[in-house]
N, C-alpha and C positions, 0 to 999 in steps of 0.2 A: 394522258389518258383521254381527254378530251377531242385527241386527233384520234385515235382509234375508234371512237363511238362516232365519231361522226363519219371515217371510211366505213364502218359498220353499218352504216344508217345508208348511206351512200352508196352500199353496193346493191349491184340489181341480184335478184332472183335467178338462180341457174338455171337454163332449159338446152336439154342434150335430149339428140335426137340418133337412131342408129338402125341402119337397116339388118345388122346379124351381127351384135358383138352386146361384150359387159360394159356397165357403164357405172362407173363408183367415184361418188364425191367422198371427200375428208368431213366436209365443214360446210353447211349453209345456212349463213345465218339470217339471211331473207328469204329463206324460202327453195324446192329445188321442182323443179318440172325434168322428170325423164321416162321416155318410152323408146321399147326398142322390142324389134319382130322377133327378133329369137338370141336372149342373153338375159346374162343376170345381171338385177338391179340391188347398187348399195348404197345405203347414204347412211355415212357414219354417224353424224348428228349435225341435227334441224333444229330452228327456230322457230318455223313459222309456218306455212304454205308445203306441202310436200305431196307429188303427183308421181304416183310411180304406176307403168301399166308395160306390161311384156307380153309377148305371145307364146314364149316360151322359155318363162325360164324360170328362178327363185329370187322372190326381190326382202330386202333387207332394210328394213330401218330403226334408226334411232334419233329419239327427242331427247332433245338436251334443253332441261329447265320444265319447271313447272309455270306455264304461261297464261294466256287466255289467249281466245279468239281465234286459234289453230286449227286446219283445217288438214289432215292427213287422209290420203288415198291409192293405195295401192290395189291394183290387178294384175291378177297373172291367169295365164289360160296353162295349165298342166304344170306352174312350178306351185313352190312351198314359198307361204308370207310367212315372214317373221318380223315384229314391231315388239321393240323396249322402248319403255316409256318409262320416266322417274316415277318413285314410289310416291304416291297421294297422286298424280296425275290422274285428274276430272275429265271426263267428255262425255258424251254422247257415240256409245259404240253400237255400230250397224256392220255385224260380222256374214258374210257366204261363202256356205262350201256347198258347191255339185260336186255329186260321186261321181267319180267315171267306173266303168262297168267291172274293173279288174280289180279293185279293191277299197277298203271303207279306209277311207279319213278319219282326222279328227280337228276339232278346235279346243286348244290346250289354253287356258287364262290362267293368268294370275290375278288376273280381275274378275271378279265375278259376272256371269252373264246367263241371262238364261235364254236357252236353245231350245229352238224347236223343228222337230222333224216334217217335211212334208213330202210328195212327190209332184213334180211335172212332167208333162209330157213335151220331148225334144228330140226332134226330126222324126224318128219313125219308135223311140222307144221310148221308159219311164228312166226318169231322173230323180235321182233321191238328191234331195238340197237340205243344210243343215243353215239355220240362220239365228243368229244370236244374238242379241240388244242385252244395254246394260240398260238402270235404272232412271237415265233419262240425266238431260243436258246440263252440265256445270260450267261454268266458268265461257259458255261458248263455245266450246273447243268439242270438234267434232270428226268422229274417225269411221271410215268406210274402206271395209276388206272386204278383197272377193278374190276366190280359184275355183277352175276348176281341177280338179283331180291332185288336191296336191293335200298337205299338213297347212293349221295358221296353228301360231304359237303369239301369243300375247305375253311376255313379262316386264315385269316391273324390275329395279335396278336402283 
């Protein structure tokens, strides 16, 4: 068991990189860095560090374990975020949705968060943006979503 903790401890942080395809890990338990111009992003379950940014797609994640000091971040420009997190998992949640002009979104929690509505202005028209905070930092562990034009869905597990 002892060898296993310590290839655990040992292994580096995944970083995949793609200029137009999917990219889905099983398992990272240091952590996963992935961005890619137009696909979808999965990461089955993370431990630790977790960067996910697309241009065009639907990115997926899950935390496995209730930990500290976690930093989770996914963007997508037009897909759907979806992040499960174990149930009692603590952070500090910093949720964005921009509307795109053809239809209203939503941000779905099973965490409770409160939202607030505003508009900006982007390129030559308005922007309805939905952004959502939870009650403020636990354990360290700190989670930043953003789409535009898609679904975020937050559940617990």
């Amino acid at each position: 068991m002892k060898t296993l903790a310590l290839l655990l401890f040992l292994a580096p942080r995944i970083v995949q990189h793609s200029m137009g395809g999917d990219l889905t890990v099983d398992y990272a338990p240091n952590g996963a860095t992935l961005r890619t111009m137009g696909g979808d992003i999965r990461i089955a379950r993370s431990n630790c560090l977790v960067i996910a940014k697309t241009m065009g797609g639907n990115v997926e994640v899950e935390v496995a374990g209730n930990g500290s000091g976690r930093s989770i971040e996914a963007w997508s420009m037009g897909g759907e975020l979806e992040l499960t997190v174990p149930r009692g998992f603590a952070a500090n949640f910093d949720v964005v949705l921009e509307q795109d002009e053809d239809r209203d979104h939503r941000i779905v929690s099973d965490i409770p968060l409160h939202i607030v509505e505003t508009t900006h202005r982007r390129w030559f028209h308005d922007v309805r943006v939905l952004h959502a905070t939870s009650g403020g930092a636990a354990n360290g562990n700190r989670v930043y979503l953003k789409t535009i034009g898609g679904e975020i869905r937050i559940r617990t597990q």
